[in-house]
VOGU-3710 file (C-alpha; in Angstrom, 3 decimals, decimal comma):
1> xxxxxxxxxx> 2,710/-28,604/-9,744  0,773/-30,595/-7,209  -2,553/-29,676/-5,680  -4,232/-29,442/-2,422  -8,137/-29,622/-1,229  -9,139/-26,075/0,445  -10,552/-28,202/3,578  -7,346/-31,076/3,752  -4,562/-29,755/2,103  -3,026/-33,373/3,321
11> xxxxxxxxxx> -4,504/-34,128/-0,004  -1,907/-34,128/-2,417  -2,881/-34,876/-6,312  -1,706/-33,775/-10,108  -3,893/-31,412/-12,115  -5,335/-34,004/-14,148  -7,184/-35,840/-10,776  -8,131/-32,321/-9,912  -9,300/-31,639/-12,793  -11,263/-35,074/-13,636
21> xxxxxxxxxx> -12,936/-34,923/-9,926  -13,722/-31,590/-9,559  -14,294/-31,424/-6,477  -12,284/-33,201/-3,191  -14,386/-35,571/-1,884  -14,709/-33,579/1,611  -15,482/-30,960/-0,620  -13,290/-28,661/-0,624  -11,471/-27,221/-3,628  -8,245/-27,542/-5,518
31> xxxxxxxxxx> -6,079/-25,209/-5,490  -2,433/-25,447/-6,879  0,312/-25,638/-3,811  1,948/-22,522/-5,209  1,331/-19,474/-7,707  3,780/-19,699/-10,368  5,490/-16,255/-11,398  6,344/-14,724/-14,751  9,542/-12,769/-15,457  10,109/-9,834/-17,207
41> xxxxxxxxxx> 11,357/-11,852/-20,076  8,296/-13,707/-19,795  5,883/-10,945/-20,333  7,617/-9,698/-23,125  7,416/-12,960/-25,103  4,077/-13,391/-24,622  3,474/-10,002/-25,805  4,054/-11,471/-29,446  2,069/-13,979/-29,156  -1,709/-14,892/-30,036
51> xxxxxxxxxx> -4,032/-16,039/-27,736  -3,547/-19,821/-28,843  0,294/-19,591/-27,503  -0,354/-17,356/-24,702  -3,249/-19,599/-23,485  -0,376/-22,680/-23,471  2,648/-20,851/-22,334  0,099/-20,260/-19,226  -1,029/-23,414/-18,829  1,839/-25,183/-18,502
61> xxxxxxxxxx> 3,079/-23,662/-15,719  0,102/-24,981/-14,141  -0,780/-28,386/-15,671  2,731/-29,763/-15,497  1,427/-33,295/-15,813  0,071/-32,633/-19,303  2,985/-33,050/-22,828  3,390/-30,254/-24,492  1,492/-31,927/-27,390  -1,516/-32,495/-24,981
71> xxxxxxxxxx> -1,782/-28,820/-24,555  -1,583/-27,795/-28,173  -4,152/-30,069/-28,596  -6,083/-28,421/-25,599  -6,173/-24,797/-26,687  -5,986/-25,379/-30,534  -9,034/-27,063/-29,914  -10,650/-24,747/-28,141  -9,634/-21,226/-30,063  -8,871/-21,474/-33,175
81> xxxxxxxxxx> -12,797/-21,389/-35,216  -15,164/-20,715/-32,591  -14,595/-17,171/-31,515  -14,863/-13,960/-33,685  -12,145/-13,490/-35,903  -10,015/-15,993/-33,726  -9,246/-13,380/-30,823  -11,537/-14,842/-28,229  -10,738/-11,512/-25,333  -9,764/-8,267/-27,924
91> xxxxxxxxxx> -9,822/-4,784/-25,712  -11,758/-2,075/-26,716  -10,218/1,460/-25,732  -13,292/3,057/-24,173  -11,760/6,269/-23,293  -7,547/6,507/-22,756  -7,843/4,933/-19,491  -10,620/2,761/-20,135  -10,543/-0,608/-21,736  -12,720/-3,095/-22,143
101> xxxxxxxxxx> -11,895/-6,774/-21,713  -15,022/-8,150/-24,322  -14,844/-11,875/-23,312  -18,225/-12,689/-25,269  -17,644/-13,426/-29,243  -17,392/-16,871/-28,515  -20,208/-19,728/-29,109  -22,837/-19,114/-26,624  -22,103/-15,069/-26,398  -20,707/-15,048/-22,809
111> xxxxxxxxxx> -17,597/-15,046/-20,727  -17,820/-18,313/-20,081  -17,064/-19,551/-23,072  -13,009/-18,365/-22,422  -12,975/-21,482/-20,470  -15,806/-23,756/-21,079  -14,415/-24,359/-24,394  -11,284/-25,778/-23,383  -12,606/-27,530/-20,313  -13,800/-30,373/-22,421
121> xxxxxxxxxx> -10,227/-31,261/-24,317  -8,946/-30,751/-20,460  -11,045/-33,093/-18,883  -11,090/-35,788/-21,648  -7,515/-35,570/-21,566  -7,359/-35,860/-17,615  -9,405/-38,655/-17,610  -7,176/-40,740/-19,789  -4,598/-39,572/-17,573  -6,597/-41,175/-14,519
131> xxxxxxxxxx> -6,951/-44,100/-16,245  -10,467/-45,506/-15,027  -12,553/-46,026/-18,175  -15,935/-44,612/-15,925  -18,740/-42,285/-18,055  -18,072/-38,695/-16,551  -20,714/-37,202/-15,296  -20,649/-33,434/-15,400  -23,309/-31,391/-12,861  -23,951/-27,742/-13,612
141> xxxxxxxxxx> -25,465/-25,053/-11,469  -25,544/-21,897/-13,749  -26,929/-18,807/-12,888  -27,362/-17,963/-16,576  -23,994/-18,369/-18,480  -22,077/-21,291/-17,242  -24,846/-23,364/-18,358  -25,468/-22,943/-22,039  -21,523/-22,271/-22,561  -21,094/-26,086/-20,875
151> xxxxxxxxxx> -23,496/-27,252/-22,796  -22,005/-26,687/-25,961  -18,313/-27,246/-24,732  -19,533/-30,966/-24,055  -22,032/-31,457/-26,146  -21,482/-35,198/-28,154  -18,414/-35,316/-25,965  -17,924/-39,182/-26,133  -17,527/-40,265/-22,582  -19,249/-37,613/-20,942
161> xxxxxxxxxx> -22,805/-36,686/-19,688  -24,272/-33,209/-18,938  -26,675/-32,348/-16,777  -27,595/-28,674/-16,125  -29,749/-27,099/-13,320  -31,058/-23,331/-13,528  -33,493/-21,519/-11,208  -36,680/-21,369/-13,467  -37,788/-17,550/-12,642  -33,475/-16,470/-12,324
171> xxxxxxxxxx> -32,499/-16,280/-15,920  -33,342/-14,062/-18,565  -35,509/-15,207/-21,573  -32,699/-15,856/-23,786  -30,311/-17,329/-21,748  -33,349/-20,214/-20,976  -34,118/-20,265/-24,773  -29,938/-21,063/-24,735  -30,209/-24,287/-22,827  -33,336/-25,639/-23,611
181> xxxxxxxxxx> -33,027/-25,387/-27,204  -29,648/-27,163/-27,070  -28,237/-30,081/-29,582  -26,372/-33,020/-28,352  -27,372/-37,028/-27,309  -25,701/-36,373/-24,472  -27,072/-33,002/-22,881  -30,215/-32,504/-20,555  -31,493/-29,255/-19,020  -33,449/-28,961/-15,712
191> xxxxxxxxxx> -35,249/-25,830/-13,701  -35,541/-26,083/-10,525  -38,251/-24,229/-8,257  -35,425/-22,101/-6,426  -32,016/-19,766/-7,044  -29,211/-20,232/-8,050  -28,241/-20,497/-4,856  -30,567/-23,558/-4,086  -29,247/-25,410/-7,567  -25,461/-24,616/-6,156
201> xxxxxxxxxx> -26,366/-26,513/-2,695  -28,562/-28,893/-5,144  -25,501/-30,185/-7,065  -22,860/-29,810/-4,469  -24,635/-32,000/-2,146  -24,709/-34,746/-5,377  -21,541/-34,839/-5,350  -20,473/-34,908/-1,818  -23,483/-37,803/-1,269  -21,807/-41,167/-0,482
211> xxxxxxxxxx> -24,498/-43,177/-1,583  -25,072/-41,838/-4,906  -21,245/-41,727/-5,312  -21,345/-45,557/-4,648  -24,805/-46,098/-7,366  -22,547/-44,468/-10,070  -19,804/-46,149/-9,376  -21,530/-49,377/-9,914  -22,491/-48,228/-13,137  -19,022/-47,161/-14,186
221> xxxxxxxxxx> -19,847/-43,449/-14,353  -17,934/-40,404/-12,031  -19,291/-37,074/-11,505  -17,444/-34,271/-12,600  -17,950/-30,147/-12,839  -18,117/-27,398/-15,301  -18,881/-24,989/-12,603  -15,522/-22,788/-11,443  -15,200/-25,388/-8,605  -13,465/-27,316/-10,794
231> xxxxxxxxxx> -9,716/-25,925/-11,338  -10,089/-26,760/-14,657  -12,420/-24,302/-15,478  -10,936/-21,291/-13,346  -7,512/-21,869/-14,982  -8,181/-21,115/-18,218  -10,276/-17,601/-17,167  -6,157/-16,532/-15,303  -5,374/-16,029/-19,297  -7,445/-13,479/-20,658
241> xxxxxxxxxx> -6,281/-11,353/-17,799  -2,680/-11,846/-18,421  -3,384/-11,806/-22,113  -4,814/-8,525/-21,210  -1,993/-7,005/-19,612  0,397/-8,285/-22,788  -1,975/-5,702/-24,879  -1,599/-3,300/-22,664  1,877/-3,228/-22,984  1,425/-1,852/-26,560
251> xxxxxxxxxx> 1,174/1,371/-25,346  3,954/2,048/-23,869  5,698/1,554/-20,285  4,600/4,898/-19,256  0,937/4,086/-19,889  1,631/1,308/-17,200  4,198/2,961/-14,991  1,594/2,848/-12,160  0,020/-0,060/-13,033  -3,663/-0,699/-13,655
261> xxxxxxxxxx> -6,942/-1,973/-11,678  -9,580/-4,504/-12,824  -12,614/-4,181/-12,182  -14,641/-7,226/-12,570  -18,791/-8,007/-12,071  -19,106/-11,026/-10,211  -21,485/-13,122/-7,998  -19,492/-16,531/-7,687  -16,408/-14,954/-7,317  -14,532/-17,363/-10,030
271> xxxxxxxxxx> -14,135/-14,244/-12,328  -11,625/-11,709/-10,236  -10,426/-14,963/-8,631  -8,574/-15,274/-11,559  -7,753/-12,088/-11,978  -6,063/-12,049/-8,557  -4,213/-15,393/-9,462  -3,161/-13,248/-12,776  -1,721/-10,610/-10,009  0,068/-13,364/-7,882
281> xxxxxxxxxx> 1,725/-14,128/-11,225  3,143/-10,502/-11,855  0,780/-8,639/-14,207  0,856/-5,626/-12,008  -2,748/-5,152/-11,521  -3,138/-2,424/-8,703  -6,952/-3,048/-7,252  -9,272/-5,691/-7,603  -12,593/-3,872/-8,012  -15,500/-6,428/-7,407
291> xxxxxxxxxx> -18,842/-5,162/-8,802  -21,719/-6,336/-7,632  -25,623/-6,327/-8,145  -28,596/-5,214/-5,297  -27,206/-8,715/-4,154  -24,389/-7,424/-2,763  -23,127/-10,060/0,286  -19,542/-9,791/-1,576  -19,235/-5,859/-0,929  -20,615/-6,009/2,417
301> xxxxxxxxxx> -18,311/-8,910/2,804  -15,012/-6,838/1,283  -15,788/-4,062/3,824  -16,683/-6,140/6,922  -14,941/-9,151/6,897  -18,598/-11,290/7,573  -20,128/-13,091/4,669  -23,610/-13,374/5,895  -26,275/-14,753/3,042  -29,532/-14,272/5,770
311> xxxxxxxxxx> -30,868/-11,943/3,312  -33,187/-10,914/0,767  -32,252/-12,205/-2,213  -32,968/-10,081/-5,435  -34,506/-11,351/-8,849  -32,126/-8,781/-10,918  -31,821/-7,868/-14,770  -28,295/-9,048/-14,169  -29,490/-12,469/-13,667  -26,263/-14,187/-13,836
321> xxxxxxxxxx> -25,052/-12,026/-10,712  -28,120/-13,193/-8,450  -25,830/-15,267/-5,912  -25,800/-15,182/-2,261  -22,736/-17,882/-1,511  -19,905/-17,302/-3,486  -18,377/-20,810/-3,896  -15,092/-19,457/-4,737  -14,472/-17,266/-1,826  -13,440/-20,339/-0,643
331> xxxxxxxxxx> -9,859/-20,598/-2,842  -9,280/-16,853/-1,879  -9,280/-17,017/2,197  -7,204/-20,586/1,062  -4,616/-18,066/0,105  -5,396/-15,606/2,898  -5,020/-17,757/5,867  -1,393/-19,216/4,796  -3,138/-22,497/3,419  -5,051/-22,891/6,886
341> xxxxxxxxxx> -7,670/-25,488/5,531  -8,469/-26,035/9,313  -9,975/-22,481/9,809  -11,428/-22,734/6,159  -13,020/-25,542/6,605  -14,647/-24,050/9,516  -15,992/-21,243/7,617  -17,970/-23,228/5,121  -19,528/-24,981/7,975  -20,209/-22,171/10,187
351> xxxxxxxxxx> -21,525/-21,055/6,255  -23,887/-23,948/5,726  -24,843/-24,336/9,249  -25,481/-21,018/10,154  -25,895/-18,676/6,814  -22,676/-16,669/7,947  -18,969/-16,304/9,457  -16,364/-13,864/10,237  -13,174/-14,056/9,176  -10,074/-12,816/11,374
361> xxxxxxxxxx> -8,786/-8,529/11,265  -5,230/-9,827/9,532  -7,780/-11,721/6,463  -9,610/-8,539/6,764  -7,088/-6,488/6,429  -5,473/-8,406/3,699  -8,702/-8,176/1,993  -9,077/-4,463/2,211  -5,148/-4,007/0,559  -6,621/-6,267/-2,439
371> xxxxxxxxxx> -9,730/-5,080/-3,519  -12,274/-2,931/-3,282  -16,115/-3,926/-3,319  -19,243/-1,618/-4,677  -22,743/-1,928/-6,033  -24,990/-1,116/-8,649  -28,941/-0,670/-8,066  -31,149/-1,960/-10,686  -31,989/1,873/-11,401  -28,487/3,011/-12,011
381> xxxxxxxxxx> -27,218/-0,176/-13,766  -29,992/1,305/-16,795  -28,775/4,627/-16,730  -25,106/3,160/-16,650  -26,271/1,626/-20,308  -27,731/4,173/-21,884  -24,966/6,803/-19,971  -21,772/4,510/-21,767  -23,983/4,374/-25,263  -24,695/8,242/-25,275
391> xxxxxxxxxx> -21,278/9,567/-24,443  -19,184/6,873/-26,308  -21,427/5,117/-28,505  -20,753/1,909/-27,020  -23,354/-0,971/-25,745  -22,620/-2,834/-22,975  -24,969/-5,762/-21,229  -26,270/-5,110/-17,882  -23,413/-7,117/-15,886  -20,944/-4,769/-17,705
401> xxxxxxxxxx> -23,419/-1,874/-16,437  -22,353/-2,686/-13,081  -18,892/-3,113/-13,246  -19,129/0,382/-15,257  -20,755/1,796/-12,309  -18,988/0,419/-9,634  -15,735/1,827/-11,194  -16,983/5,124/-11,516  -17,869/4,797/-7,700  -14,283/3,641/-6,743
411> xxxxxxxxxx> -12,643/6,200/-9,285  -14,915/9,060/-7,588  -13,781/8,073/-4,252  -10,256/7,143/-4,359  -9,182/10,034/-7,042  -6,974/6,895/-8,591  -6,424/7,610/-12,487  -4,795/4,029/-12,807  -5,658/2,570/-16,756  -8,519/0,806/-15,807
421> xxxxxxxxxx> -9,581/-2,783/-17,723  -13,134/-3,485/-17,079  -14,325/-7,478/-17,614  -16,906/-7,054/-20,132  -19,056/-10,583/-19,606  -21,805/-11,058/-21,498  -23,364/-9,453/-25,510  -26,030/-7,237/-24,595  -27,848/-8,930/-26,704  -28,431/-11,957/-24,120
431> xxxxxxxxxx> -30,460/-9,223/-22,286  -31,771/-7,640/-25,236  -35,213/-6,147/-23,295  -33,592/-5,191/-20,292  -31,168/-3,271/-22,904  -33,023/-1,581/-24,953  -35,613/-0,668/-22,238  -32,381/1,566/-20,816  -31,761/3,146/-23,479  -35,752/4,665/-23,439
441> xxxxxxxxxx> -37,273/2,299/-25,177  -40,836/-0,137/-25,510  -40,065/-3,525/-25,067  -41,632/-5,525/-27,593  -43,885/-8,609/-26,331  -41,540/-11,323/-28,417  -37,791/-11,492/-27,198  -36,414/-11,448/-30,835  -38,363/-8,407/-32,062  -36,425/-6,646/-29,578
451> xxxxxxxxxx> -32,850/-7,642/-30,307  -33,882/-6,715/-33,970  -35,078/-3,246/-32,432  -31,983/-3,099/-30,819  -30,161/-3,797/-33,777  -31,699/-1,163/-35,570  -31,382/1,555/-33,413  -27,939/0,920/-31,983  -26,281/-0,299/-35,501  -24,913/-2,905/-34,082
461> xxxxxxxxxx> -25,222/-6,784/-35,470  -26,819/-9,368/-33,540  -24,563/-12,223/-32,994  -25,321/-14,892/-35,382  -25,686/-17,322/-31,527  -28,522/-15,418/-30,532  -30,122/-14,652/-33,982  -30,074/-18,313/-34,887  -32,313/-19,195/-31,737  -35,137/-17,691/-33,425
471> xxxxxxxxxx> -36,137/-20,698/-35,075  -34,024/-23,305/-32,843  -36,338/-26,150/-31,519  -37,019/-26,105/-27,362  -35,850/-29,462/-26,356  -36,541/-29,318/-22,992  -39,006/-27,630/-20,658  -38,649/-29,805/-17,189  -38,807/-27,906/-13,988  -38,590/-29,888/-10,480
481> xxxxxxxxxx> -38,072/-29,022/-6,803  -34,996/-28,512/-5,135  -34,886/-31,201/-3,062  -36,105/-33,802/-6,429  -32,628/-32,856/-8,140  -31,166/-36,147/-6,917  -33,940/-38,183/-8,265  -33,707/-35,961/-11,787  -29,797/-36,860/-12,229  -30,456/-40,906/-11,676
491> xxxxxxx> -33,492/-41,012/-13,529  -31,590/-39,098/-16,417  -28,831/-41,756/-16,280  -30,937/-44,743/-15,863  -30,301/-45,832/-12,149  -32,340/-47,050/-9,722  -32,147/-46,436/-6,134
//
């Protein structure tokens, strides 16, 4: 399996560059030349397995370059003792059509934690496979999650650096107590005075920057991402949906005669990505449902075929939604356009340049058959909480509010009875005020008196992640402007310009 750059797919390189780069140095995105399929035969043998095999079977139909002992090594690593009860995605029946995909009882409480666990055994491994000997330098933009679930994949990684950038007024109050109380010689944490959006444009145009490029290279040091630009991080997130499917297949063929539709809450886009790469494989996943926040550019997008980010942007209580550019739309019109990196590449400019493009009636089109795009309003993503506790006694977080929603919108409007498995991505713990103030509540003035009201009213335990930051020490409370994040990451790593 070889791999091409979304912007010159002359670019031709094994998983383990792609995955030790990150990014192409045009900067456009790897994508694998082909989607490999799964047989009939295949399904039904990874029906018996656990996640642990699954997540390798998977995997090396992708990473072709990397032994079979490399990827034991990989996914032991990353799932056996760090998730609850070593099933890192279990489903939870909602209702008979319902399920819910929980993809948070790993370390940090989040969904990305699936594949920020294994990224770090992936890229150590890749980079031994490159052969260069330079310090990796991972760059983060998180919009909540992706930050704190990096941070502890790498943390005391030997070989690596991590430096993380969050928008200082975009993330709820535990997410920040997450990263800036982290552990690790080798971590630092950084708000910036923007959104996400700003630290996404921040780091991407660190690594794209010649010059800097050139300083790190004189100091034997590469940069490197944890975001889902990096192939190595959007791989691993293709399992849990197929992993999915294999437990759906416990109940029976007729229960799946039709298929079923996924419905996942998304800002970046990384998240159904890989559910639609699960599709391409054979799981036979009907619709794509992408849920979305009041920052909704990705439904406008699914119904008009122009991605425009001139807009307000929205300060939500599903923080780690609040995106306006969707870095991995990118991959998707990759597929869309026959591999056309010409008239992709012309997109993200026409994107950075001018805020917007349009893509062409057969992508539209193509679009439209794939998936179907709705949003939630702050107002209706609360009563979507306390709606799902009172009927089925069942707490979800406020980005699993809106995928809720949003399916209830699609189901309402299509009449389509498909089994249904909804991404659940984050404890609703994380966002324990915005939580309990749905279900009716007074927020208490200190953040842990209202998980442990919460608790207490919902009987439901407080993951032992969140209730150990109560008395976790703060490690880090810098904030800088957008345009200083340059001058943060080589004063961090000691270089002069």
């Amino acid at each position: 399996m070889l791999y091409n750059s979304t912007r010159d797919n002359l670019q031709e390189v094994e998983s383990a560059y792609a995955i030790a780069h990150g990014i192409s140095k045009e900067g456009g995105l790897f994508v694998p030349q082909s989607i490999p399929t799964l047989s009939k035969e295949d399904f039904i043998a990874l029906k018996e397995m656990n996640y642990v095999e699954r997540a390798k079977y998977i995997l090396k139909l992708f990473l072709t370059d990397f032994s079979d002992e490399e990827l034991d090594y990989c996914a032991k690593g990353a799932y056996v003792g760090s998730f609850d009860n070593d099933l890192p995605a279990p489903l939870y029946a909602l209702s008979d059509k319902v399920n819910i995909l929980e993809l948070w009882h790993g370390p940090t409480c989040a969904f990305k934690d699936l594949a920020l666990q294994i990224l770090p055994y992936l890229l150590t491994t890749s980079s031994k496979k490159v052969g260069d000997g330079k310090k990796t330098v991972i760059l983060v933009a998180t919009s909540g999650d992706t930050g704190k679930a990096a941070l502890e994949g790498f943390k005391d990684v030997a070989g690596t650096e991590i430096i993380v950038f969050y928008p200082n007024d975009g993330v709820s109050a535990m997410q920040q107590l997450q990263m800036n109380t982290q552990k690790g010689e080798n971590v630092y944490v950084c708000a910036i005075e923007g959104n996400f959006d700003d630290a996404q444009t921040g780091v991407k145009n660190i690594f794209t920057n010649d010059d800097i490029k050139s300083l790190l290279a004189e100091n034997n040091m590469e940069f490197s991402s944890a975001n889902s630009i990096n192939w190595g991080r959007l791989a691993p997130q293709i399992i849990y949906y197929i992993s999915s499917y294999c437990d759906l297949m416990d109940k029976g063929d007729d229960y799946l005669k039709d298929g079923f539709n996924v419905v996942v809450p998304t800002g970046n886009f990384g998240n159904i990505l890989a559910a639609y790469y699960a599709r391409q494989m054979g799981a036979p996943i009907n619709k794509l449902i992408c849920a979305s926040n009041s920052n909704n550019v990705l439904t406008d997008f699914l119904k008009s075929g122009t991605y425009d980010r001139n807009r307000d942007f929205y300060t939500t209580i599903s923080p780690s939604m609040d995106i306006l550019i969707s870095s991995n739309l990118e991959r998707m019109l990759y597929e869309l356009t026959g591999h056309n990196d010409k008239q992709v590449a012309a997109w993200q400019n026409s994107l950075k340049y001018d805020g917007k493009y349009t893509v062409t009636d057969e992508v539209l089109s193509k679009l439209k058959e794939l998936f179907y795009g709705g949003y939630c309003s702050e107002e209706r993503t609360s009563a979507t909480i306390k709606n799902t506790f009172d009927k089925y006694g069942y707490l979800i977080d406020t980005h699993t509010a809106v995928a809720v929603s949003v399916y209830e919108d699609y189901k309402e409007s299509t009449g389509d009875n498909r089994p249904v498995v909804i991404a659940s991505t984050a404890s609703p713990y994380k966002f324990a005020n915005s939580v309990l103030s749905a279900l009716g509540q007074d927020v208490p003035n200190k953040e842990f008196d209202a998980a442990n009201k919460l608790s207490g009213l919902t009987i439901t335990t407080i993951p032992a992640p969140i209730s150990e930051l109560e008395t976790a020490t703060v490690r880090f409370s810098n904030v800088c402007k957008k345009d200083d994040m340059k001058e943060v990451v080589l004063k961090h790593l000691g270089i002069s310009l």
